[in-house]
KEKE-87549 format. One record per atom (N, C-alpha, C): residue in one letter; x, y, z. Coordinates in steps of 0.2 Angstrom, whole numbers, plus 5000, padded with zeros to 4 digits. Atoms other than C-alpha are relative to their C-alpha. Layout:
# residues N
AXYZ ...
# end
This chain:
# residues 594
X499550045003 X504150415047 X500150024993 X499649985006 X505050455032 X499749984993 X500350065005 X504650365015 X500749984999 X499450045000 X506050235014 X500650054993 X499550015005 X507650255002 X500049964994 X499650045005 X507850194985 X500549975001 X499550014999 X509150084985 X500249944995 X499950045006 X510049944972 X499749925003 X500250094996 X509249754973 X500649984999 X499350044999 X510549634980 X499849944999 X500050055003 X510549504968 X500349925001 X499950084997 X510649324972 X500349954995 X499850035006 X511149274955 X500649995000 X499250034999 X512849164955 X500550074993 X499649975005 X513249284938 X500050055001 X500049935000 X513049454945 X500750035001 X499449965000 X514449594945 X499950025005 X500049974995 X514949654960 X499950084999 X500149904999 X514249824963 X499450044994 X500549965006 X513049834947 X499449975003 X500949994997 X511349894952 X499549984993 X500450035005 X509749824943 X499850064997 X500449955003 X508749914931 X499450025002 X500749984996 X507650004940 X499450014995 X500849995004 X506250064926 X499949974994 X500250035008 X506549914914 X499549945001 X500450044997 X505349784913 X500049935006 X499750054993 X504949664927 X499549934997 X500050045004 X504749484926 X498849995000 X500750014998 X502649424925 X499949944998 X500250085000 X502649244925 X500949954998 X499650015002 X504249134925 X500149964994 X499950045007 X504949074909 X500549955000 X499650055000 X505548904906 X500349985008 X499749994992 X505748904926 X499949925001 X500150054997 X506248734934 X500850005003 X499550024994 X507148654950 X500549974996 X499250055000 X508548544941 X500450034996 X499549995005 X509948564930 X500150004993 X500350035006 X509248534913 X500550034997 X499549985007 X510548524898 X499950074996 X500549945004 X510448694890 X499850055004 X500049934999 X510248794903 X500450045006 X499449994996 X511048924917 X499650025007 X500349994994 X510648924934 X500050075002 X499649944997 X510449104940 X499750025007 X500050004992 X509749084958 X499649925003 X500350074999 X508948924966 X499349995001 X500750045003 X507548834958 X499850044994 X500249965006 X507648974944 X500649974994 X499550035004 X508448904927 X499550044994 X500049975004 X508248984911 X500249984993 X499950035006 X508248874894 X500150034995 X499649985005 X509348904882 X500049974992 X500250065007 X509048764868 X499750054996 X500349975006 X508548834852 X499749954995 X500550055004 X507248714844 X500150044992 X499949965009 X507448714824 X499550035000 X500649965002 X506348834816 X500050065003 X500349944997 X506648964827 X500450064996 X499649935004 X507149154823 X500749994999 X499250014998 X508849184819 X500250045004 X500049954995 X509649284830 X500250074997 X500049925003 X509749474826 X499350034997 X500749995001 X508049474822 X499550055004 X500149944996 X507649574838 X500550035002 X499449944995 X508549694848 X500149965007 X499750054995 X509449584861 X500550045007 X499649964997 X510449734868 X499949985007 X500250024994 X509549724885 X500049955003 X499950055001 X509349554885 X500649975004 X499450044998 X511249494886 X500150065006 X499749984997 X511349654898 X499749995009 X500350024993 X510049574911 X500549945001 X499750065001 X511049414907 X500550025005 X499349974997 X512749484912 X499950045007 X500349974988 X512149574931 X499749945000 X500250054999 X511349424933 X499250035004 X500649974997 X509649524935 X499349954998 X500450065000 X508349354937 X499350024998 X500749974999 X506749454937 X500050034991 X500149955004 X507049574923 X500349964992 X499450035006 X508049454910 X499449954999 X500450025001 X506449344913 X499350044997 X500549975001 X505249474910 X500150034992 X499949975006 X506349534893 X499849944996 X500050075004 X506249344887 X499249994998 X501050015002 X504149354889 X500050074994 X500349965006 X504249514879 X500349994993 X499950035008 X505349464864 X499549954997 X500350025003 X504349324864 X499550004998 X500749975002 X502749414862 X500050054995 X500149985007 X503349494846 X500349984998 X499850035001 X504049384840 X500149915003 X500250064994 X503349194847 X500549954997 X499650055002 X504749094836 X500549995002 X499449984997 X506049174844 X500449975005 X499750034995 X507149094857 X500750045003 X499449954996 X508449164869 X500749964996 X499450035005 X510149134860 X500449945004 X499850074996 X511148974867 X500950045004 X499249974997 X512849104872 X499850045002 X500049974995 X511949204882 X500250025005 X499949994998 X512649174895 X501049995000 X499350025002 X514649154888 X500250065000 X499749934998 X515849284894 X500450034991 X499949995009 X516349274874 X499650004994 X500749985002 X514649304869 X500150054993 X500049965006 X514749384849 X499450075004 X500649944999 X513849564850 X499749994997 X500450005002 X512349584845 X500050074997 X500149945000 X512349774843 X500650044998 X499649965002 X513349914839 X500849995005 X499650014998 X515249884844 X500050045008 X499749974994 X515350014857 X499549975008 X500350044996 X514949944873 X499650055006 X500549955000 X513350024880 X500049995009 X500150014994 X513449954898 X500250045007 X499849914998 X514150134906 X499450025001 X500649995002 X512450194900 X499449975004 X500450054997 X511450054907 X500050025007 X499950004992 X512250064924 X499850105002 X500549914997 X511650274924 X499549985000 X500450015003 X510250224917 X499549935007 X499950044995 X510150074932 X499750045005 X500049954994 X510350204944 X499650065004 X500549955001 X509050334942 X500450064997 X499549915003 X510450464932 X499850004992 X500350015007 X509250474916 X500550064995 X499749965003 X509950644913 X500850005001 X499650015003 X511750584914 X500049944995 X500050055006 X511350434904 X500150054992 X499949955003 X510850574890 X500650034998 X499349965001 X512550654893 X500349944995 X499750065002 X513450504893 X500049984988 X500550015008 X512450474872 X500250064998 X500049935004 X512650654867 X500850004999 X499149985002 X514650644872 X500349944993 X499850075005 X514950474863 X499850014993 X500049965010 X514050554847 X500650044997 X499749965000 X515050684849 X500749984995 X499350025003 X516650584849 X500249974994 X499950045007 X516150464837 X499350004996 X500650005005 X514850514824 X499549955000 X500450065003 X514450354816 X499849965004 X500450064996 X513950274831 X499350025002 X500749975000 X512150274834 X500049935007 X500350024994 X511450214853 X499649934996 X500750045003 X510250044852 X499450015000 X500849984998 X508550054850 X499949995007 X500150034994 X508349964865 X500050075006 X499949954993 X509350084876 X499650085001 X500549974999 X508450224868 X499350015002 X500750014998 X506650164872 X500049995006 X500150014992 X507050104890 X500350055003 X499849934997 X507850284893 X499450045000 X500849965003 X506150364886 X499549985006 X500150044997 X505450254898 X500150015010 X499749974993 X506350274913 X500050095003 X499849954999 X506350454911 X499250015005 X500849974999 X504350464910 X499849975006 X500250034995 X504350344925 X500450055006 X499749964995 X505550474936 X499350084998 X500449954997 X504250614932 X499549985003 X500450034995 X502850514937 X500350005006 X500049994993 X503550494952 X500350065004 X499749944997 X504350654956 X499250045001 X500849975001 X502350724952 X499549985006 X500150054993 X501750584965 X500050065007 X499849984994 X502750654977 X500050095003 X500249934999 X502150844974 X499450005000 X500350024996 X500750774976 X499450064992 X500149985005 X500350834956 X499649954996 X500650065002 X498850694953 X499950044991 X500350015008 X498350774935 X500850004996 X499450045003 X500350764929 X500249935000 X499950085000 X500450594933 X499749964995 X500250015004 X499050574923 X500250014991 X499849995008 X499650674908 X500649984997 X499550045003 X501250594908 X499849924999 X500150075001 X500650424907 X499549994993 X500549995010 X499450474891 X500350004996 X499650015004 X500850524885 X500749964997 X499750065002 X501850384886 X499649945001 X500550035000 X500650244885 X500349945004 X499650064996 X501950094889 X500350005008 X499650004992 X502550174905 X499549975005 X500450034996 X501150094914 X499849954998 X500050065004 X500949924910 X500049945009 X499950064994 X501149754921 X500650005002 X499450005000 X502849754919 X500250055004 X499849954995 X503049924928 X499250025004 X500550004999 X501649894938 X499950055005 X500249944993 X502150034953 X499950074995 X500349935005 X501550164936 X499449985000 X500550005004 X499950104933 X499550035009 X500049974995 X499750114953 X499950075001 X500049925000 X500250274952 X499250044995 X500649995005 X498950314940 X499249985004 X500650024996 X497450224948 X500150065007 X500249954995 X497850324965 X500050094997 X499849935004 X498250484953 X499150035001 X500850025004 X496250454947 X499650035009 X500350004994 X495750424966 X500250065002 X499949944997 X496450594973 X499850054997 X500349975003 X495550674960 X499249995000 X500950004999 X493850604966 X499849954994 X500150035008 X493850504946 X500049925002 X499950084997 X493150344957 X500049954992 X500050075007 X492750254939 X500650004998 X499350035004 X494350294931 X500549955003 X499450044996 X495350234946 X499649944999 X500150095000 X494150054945 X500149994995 X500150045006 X494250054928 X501049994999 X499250025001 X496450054931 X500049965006 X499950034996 X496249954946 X499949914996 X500450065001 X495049814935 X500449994995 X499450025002 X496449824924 X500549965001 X499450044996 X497849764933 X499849935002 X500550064997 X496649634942 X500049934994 X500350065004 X496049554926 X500849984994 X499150035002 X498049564918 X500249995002 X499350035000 X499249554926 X499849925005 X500150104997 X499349334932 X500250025008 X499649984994 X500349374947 X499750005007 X500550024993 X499249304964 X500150085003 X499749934995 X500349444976 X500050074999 X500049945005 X500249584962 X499150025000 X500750005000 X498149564962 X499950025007 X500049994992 X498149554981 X500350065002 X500049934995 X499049704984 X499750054996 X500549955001 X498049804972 X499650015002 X500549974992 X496649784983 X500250035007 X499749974995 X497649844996 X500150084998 X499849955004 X498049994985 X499550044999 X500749945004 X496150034979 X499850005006 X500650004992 X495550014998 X499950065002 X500149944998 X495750195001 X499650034996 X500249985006 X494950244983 X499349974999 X500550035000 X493650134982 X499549995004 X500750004994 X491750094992 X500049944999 X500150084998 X491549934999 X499749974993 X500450045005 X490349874986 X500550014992 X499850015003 X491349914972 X500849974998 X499250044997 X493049844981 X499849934998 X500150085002 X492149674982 X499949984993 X499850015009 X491849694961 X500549995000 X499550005000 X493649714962 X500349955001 X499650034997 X494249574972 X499649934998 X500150055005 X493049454962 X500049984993 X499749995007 X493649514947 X500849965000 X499650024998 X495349474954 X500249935000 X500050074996 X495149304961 X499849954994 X500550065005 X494049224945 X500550034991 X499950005010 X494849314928 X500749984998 X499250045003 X496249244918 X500549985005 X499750024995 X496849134930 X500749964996 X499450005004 X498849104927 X500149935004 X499550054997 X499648924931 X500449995006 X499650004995 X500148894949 X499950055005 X500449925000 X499249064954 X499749975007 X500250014996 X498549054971 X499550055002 X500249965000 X497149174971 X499650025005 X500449984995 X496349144988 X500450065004 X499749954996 X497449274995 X499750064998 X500449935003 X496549404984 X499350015005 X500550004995 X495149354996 X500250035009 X499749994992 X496149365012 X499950095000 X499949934997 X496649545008 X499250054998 X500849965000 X494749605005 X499949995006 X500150024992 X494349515023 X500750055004 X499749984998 X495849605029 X499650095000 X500449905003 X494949805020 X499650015006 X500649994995 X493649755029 X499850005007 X500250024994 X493849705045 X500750075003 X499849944997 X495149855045 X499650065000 X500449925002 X493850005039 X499649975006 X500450034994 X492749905054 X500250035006 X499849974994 X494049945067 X500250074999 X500049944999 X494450115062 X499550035001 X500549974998 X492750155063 X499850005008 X499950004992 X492750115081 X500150055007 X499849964996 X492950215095 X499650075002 X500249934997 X492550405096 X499350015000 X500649995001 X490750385091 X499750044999 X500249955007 X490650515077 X500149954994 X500250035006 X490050475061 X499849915000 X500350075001 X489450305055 X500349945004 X499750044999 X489650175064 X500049914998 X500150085000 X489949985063 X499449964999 X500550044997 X488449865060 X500149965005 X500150074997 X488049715071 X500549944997 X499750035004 X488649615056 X500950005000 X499449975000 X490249705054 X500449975006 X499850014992 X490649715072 X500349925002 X500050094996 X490449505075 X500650004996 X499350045003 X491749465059 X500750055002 X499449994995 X492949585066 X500249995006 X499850014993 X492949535083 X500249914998 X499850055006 X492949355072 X500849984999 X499350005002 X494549405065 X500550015004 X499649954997 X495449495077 X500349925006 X500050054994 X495249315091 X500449954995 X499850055004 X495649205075 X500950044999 X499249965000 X497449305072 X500250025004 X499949964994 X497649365089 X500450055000 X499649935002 X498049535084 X499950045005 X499949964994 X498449625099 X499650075000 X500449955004 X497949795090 X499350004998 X500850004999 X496249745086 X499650005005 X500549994995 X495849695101 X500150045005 X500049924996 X496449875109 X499450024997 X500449955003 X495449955097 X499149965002 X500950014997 X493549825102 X500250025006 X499949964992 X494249875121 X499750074998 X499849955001 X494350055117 X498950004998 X500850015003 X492550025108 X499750015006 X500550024998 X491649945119 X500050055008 X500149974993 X492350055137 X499650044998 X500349944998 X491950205129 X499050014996 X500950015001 X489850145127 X500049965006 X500150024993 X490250085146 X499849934999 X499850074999 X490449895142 X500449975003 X499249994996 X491649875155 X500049934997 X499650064998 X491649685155 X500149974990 X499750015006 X491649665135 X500950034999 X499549974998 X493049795138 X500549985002 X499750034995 X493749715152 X500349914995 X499950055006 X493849545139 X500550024994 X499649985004 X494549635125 X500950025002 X499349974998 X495949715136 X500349945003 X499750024996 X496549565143 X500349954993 X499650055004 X496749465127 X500550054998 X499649995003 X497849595120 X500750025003 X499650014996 X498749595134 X500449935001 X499850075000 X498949415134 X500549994994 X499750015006 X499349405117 X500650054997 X499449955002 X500649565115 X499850065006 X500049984993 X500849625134 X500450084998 X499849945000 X500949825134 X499750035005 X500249964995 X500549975144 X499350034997 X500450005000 X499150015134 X499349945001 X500450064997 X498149865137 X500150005007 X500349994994 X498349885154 X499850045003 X500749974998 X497750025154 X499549995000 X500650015001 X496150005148 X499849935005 X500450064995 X495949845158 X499950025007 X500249994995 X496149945174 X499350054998 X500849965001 X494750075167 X499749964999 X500650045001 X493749945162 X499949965007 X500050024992 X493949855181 X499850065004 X500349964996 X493450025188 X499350004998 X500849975003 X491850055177 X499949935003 X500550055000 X491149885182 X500150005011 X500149984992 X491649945203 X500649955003 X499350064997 X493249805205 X500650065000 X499549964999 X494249925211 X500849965002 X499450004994 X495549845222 X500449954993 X500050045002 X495649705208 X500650054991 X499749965004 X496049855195 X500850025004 X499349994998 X497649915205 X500349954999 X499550075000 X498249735206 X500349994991 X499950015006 X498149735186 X500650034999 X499349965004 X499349895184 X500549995004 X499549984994 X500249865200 X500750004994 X499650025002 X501649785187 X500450074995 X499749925004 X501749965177 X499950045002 X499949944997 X501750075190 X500550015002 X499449965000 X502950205188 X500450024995 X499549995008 X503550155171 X499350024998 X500349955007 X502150225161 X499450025003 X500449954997 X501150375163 X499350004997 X500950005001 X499350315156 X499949965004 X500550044995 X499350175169 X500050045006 X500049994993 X499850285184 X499350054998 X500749955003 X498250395175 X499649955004 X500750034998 X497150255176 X500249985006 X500049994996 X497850215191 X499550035007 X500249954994 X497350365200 X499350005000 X500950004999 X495350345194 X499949945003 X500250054997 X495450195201 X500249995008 X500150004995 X495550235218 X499650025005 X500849974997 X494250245229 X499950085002 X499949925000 X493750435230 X500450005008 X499949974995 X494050445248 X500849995001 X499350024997 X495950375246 X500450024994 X499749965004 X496250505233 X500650065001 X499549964996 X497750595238 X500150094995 X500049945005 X498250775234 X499450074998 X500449975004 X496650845230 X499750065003 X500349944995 X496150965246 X499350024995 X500849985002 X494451075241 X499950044994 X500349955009 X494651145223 X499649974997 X500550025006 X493451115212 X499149975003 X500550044996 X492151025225 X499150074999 X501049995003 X490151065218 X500350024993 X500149985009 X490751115200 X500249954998 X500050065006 X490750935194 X500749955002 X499750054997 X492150865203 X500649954997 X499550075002 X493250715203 X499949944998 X500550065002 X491850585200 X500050014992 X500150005005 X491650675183 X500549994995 X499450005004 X493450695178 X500149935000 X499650065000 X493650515182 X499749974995 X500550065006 X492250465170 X500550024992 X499749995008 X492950575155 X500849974999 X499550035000 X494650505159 X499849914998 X500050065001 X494150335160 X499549984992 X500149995006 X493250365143 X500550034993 X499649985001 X494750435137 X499750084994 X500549935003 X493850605132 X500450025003 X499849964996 X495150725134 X499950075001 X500449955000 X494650855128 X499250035005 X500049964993 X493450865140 X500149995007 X499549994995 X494450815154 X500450095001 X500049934996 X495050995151 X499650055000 X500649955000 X493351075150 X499849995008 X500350024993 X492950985167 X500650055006 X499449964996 X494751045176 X499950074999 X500249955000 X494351215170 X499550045004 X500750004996 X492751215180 X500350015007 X499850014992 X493451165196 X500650035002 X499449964995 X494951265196 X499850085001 X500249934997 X493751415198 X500250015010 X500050014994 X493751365216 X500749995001 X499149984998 X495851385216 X500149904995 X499750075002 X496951255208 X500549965005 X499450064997 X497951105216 X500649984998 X499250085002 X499550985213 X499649974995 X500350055002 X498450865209 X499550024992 X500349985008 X497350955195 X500350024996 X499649975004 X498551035189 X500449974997 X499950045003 X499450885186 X499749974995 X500550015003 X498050815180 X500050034992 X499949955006 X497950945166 X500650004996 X499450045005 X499850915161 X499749944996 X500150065005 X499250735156 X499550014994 X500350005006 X497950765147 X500050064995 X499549975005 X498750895136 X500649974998 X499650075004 X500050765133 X499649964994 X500450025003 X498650665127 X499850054992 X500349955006 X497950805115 X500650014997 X499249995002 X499850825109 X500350045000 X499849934998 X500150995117 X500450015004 X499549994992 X501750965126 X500250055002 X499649954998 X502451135126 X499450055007 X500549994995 X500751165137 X499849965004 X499950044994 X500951025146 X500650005006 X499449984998 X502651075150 X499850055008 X500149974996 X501951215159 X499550025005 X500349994994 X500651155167 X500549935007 X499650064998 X501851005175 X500550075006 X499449944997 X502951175182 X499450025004 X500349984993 X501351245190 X499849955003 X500250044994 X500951065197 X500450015007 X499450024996 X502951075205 X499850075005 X500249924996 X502551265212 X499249985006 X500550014996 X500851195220 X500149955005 X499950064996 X501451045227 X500450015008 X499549994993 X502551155242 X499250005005 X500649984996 X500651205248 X499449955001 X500650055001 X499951025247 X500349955010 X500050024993 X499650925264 X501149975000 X499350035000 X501550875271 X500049944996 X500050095004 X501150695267 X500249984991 X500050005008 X501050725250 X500450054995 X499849945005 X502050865245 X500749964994 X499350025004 X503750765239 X499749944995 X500550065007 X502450615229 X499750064994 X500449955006 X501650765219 X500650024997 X499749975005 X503150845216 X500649964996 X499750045007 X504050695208 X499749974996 X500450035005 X502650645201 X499850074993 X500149925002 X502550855192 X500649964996 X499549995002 X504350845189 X500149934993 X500150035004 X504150675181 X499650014992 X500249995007 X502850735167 X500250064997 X499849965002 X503650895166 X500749964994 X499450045001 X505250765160 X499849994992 X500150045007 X504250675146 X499750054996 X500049965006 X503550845139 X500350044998 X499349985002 X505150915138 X500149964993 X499550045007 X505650765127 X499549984993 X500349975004 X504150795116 X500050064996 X499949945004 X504750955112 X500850014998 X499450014999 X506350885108 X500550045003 X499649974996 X507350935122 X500349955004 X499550064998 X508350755122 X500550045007 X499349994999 X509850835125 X500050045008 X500149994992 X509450945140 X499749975005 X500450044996 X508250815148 X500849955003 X499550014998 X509950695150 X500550055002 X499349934996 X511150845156 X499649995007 X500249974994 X509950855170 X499749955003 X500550074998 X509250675174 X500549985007 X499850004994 X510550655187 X499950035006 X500149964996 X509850775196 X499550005002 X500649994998 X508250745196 X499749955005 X500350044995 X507350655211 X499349944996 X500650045003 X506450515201 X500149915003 X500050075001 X506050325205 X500749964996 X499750055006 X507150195196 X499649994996 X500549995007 X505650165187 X500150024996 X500149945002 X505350325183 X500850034995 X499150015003 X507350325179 X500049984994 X499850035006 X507250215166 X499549994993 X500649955006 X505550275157 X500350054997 X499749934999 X506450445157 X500549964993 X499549995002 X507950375150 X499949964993 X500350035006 X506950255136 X499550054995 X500549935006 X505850405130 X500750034997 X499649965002 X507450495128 X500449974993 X499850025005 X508250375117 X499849984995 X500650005005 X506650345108 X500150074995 X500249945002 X506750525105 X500950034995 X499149985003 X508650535099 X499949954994 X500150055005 X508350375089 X499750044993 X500449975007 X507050465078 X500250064997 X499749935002 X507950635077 X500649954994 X499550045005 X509350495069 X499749984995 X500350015008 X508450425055 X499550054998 X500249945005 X507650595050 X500850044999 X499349965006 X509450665046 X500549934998 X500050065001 X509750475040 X500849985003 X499550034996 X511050425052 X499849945002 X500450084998 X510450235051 X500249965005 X499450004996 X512050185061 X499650005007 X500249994995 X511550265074 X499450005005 X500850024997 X509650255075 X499949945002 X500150074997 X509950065076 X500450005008 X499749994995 X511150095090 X499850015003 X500449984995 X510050205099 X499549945001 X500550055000 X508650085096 X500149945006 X499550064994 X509849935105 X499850055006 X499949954995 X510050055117 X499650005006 X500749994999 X508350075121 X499749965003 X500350074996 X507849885125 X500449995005 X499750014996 X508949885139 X499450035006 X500549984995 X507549975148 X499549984998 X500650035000 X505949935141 X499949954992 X499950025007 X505149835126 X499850054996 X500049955007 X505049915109 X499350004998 X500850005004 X503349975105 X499950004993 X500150025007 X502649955087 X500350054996 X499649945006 X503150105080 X500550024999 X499350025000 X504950085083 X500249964997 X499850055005 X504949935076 X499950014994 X499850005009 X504449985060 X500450054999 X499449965002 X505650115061 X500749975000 X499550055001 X506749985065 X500149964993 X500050025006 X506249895049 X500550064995 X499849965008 X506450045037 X500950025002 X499549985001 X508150085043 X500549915000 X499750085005 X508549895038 X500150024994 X500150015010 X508049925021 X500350084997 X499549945003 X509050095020 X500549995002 X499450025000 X510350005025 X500349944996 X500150065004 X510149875013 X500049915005 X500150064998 X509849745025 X499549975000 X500850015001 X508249675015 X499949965003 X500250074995 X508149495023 X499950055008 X500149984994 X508049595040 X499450045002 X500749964998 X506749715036 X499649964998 X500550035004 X505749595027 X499849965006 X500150034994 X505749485042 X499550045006 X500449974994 X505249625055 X499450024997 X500449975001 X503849695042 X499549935001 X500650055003 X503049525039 X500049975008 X500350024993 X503049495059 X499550035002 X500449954999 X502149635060 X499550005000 X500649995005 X500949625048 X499649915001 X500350064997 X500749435055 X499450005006 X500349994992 X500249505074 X499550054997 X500849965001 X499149635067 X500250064993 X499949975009 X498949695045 X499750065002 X500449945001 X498749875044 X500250044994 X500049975008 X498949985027 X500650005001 X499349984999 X500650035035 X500449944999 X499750074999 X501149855038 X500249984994 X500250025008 X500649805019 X500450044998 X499349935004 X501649955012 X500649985001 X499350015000 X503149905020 X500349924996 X499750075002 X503149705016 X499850014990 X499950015006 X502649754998 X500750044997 X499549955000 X504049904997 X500549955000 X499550044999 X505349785003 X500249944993 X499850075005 X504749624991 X500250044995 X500049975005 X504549734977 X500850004999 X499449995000 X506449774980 X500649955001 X499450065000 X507149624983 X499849954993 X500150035006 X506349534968 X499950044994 X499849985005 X506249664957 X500250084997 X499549945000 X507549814959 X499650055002 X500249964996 X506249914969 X499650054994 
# end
């Protein structure tokens, strides 16, 4: 998947201007100011339940005292986030100061130099630093005496130093990031809290675990903001060792607690770190595994949230240390709870390993045909003797008992160390087939291609019975590693010709548009990927990873309410780092200009 699109926040503010984008690298709000639900004399509504007190109590500053430039220009777009976040920082250099009371008046006196600076702004809005620049150099040019505002000078300084960090980032230049933020000290702050981010991960891919805690325990014990604490744990999860996370996220939860602040969620997403680094340790059984401990709160979590995902990956755990009926437990909740073809697979291997054979068929009977890891597991789970296809290759060098086991362990690798054995004694349909799938599995279509070509060439010299089952079942996986080697477009030219199932038909035709879909949002054809997408549920459901490509090309479409919706579904049914990235990416940019 892509990394989404910048794009402009669509402000909800009754006074914005059509078509002016926020200011992307000015400051953002960190607690609201003068915030309340009613109508109070004095001030201006600029989205619902946000109000903005304009009264001027005696005694205060006069106006012109600060630089207000910015100010009236967050006023004016009706940028809520960023006009609250200027009014905390005037009044932190200056505490007497008060927002002026014709702030928001279309007849509003300048504060600043006549020429009207909001051209500038709106480049400077938009990520165009280096024509904002022009823009100032031409306007000298014309008119001498006119000198830019401080303001706009400092928040171009500013902006600029936040486009090389992120250009740096994404070269993936960890010690520039840092040296530009040494260099401008203010570019990373609470206010621009995706710089300081950036800095703490900068630290962490330099191995600089203390610096990055010492810019994570930063942010934690500054910035007030419950959601902004919670997803920096989310952030240092990759960076950080458990014992030093939990510093983190007690730091979090207890220091300078802000008014209204809700900061058990800072605890949710530690429980979240943990009970994901638990499941990814799961499975292949290399490197350390999981306590007892461990193990109990994530199967804990996973039953309390019923997150489908969790409980493939306890399945997945527990067949391959031959727990069939734990296995067999796990795979049916996830199946209960968010019904796919991986969970049924695994519940018929786990129905085989415990000898319930007949009981295992009835499980996939409902996806057979439409997907090719149940007609796998399927096939181990038929009694040997009622094995079709498989004539006398391979018999005394290890067999079909053994491929069934690495199969139903999902060892593919050596699945093909066992099939190489037994095809010394000649190869079959059926092994050969065999051999396509699990190179599928190991992600090597272009070699599954061609073993799927010699199953269809073996299949003429298989018992009559069998030869036209093998060879649509050939032709069929030859179909789907065609179209992992993107070869949409000829796959469809030739599907009317090919002797498949209706099933098998509408598998075929649902990879395909899968496959077009995705080729569409890599050359950002959004339009179209959603269209393909549509397309697509008309044969099967949409698995996860589509939907979140379905999200992001929401949010490149500016459709935030839409992506926000499917990421925060997502990340309901089952939290994972990806999940979290997106539902922060999106708020981030819907509350405050991304």
């Amino acid at each position: 998947m892509t990394r989404p699109l910048p794009f402009s926040l669509i402000l909800a503010a009754a006074v914005a201007v059509a078509g002016m984008p926020a200011v992307a690298q000015a400051p953002q709000a960190q607690a609201p100011i003068n915030s309340t639900a009613g109508g109070a004399a004095g001030g201006r509504a600029l989205a619902p339940g946000v109000q903005i007190q304009l009264d001027t109590p005696a005694g205060a500053a006069a106006p012109g005292t600060v630089d207000e430039t910015a100010l009236r220009y967050y006023a004016r777009t009706g940028d809520v986030a960023r006009l609250e976040a200027e009014i905390a920082r005037l009044r932190a250099i200056n505490p007497q100061w008060q927002p002026p009371s014709d702030l928001f008046s279309p007849q509003a006196p300048s504060q600043g130099p006549s020429f009207d600076e909001t051209p500038i702004w709106r480049l400077m809005s938009s990520g165009k630093t280096a024509e904002a620049r022009a823009a100032i150099a031409e306007e000298r040019r014309r008119t001498p005496a006119w000198q830019p505002s401080d303001k706009l000078l400092h928040e171009l300084d500013l902006a600029e130093a936040t486009g090389r960090m992120a250009a740096a980032m994404g070269a993936k230049r960890w010690q520039e990031v840092l040296d530009t933020a040494a260099a401008t000290p203010e570019v990373a702050s609470c206010t621009r809290l995706d710089n300081l981010w950036r800095v703490a991960e900068a630290h962490g891919q330099l191995k600089q675990t203390d610096q990055a805690f010492d810019v994570y325990r930063r942010i934690v014990t500054s910035c007030p903001k419950a959601a902004e604490r919670r997803d920096t744990i989310y952030k240092a999860g990759p960076f950080l060792p458990p014992e030093r996370l939990r510093e983190l996220a007690d730091l979090a939860a207890t220091s300078n607690p802000a008014e209204g602040e809700d900061y058990a969620v800072v605890r949710r997403a530690l429980q979240d770190l943990d009970v994901g680094r638990t499941l990814s340790r799961l499975g292949g059984g290399q490197g350390e595994q999981p306590t007892a401990d461990e193990l109990a709160s994530a199967q804990a979590a996973v039953l309390e949230r019923r997150d489908a995902g969790g409980a493939l990956a306890l399945g997945w755990h527990h067949q391959s240390r031959k727990r069939h009926e734990e296995a067999r437990q796990w795979f049916s909740r996830s199946n209960e709870w968010q019904p796919g073809d991986q969970a049924v697979e695994g519940l018929v291997l786990a129905l085989t390993g415990l000898g319930r054979r007949q009981e295992a068929l009835e499980a996939g009977k409902g996806w057979q045909g439409r997907s090719a890891r149940v007609d796998r597991a399927l096939r181990a789970a038929r009694p040997p003797a009622a094995q079709p296809g498989r004539g006398t290759a391979g018999q005394g060098a290890g067999g079909w008992g053994e491929l069934e086991r690495a199969l139903a362990q999902r060892d593919y690798g050596r699945c093909l160390q066992i099939i190489e054995r037994m095809s010394r004694g000649g190869m079959d349909a059926s092994l050969a087939q065999q051999r396509g799938w699990c190179l599928m599995e190991l992600k090597r279509p272009t070699e599954a291609e061609e073993a799927f070509a010699q199953a269809k060439a073996l299949a003429s010299k298989a018992p009559a019975a069998d030869r036209v089952r093998l060879a649509d079942s050939a032709a069929y996986g030859e179909t789907l590693a065609r179209l992992q080697t993107d070869d949409a477009e000829g796959v469809l030219q030739e599907l009317p010709n090919m002797r498949l199932t209706p099933e098998r038909e509408r598998s075929i035709r649902a990879n395909t548009l899968a496959t077009q879909a995705l080729q569409a949002y890599e050359e950002k054809r959004y339009r179209d990927t959603l269209r393909l997408l549509d397309a697509r549920l008309a044969f099967e459901p949409e698995p996860r990873g589509l939907t979140i490509m379905r999200g992001w090309t929401h949010y490149n479409t500016q459709r935030i309410d839409e992506a926000l919706r499917i990421f925060e579904a997502l990340d309901r049914r089952f939290s994972t780092e990806e999940t979290r990235e997106a539902v922060g990416v999106v708020k981030r940019a819907m509350y405050r200009g991304g």
